[in-house]
C-alpha positions, -999 to 999 in steps of 0.1 A, spaced: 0 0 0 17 34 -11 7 62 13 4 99 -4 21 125 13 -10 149 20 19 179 24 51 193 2 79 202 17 66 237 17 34 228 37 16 231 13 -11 205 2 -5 181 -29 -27 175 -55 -46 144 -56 -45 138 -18 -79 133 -2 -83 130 33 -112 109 30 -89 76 14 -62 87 40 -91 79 69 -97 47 45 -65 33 48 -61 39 82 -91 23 92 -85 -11 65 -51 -11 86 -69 -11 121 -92 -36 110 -68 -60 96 -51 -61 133 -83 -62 149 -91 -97 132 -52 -106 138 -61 -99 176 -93 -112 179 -121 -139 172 -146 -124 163 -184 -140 150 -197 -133 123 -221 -105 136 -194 -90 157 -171 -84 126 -193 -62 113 -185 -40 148 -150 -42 141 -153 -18 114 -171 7 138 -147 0 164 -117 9 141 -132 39 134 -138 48 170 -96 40 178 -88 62 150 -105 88 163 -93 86 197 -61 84 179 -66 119 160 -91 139 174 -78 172 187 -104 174 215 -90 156 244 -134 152 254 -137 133 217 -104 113 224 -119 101 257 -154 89 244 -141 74 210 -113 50 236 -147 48 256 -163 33 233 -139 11 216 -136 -3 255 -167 -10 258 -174 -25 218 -140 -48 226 -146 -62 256 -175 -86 240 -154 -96 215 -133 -132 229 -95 -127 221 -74 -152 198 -65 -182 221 -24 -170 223 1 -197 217 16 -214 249 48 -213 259 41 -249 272 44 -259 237 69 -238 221 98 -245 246 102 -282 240 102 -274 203 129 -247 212 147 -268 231 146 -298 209 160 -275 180 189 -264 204 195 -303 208 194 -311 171 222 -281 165 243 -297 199 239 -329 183 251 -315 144 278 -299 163 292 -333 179 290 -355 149 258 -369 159 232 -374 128 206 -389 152 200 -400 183 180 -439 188 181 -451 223 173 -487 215 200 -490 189 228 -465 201 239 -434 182 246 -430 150 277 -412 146 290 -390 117 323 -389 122 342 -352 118 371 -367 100 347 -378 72 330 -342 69 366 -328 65 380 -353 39 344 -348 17 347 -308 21 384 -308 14 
């Protein structure tokens, strides 16, 4: 998405800049990370798109009593709306830690590790004799 700049570097407005698709973009940016946030139903996306506008608003209002109802608002709107489930770190750190393994076991010469049968072991002097 290529923004327009809506000034020169005189301050003086450009041609072809239109406040309206600047407010247009800014909210189809606010809602796409609304839906990356939250899960919304069906009937409660259609409030995302009013509670984008209301957050940019509170974002670029210059009366600090507009700010305060448009956050107000979105508050209230959002907090009906369930959040996306986040991922655990339950899972994630034995699949961190298991990756650390496989690079410790790279490292050492191992290619895998089979309890039942022993290791399988690449030796380093074969890597350097098929490199050099």
């Amino acid at each position: 998405m290529v923004q327009q700049q809506a000034h020169d570097e005189l301050g003086r407005l450009v041609r072809g800049h239109s406040e309206y698709a600047a407010r247009k973009r800014r909210l189809a940016e606010r809602l796409a990370k609304l839906r990356l946030d939250y899960d919304p139903s069906p009937s409660q996306q259609m409030l995302l798109v009013v509670i984008a506008g209301h957050l940019d608003d509170a974002e670029r209002c210059r009366s600090a009593i507009a700010r305060t109802r448009a956050t107000n608002a979105a508050r209230r709107l959002l907090k009906d709306i369930p959040r996306k489930p986040e991922p655990s770190a339950s899972h994630s750190a034995p699949a961190l830690e298991s990756a650390r393994a496989m690079l410790e076991r790279l490292e050492n010469g191992v290619l895998w590790n089979d309890s039942g049968r022993g290791q399988m072991r690449f030796w380093r002097c074969h890597l350097r004799s098929a490199s050099g």
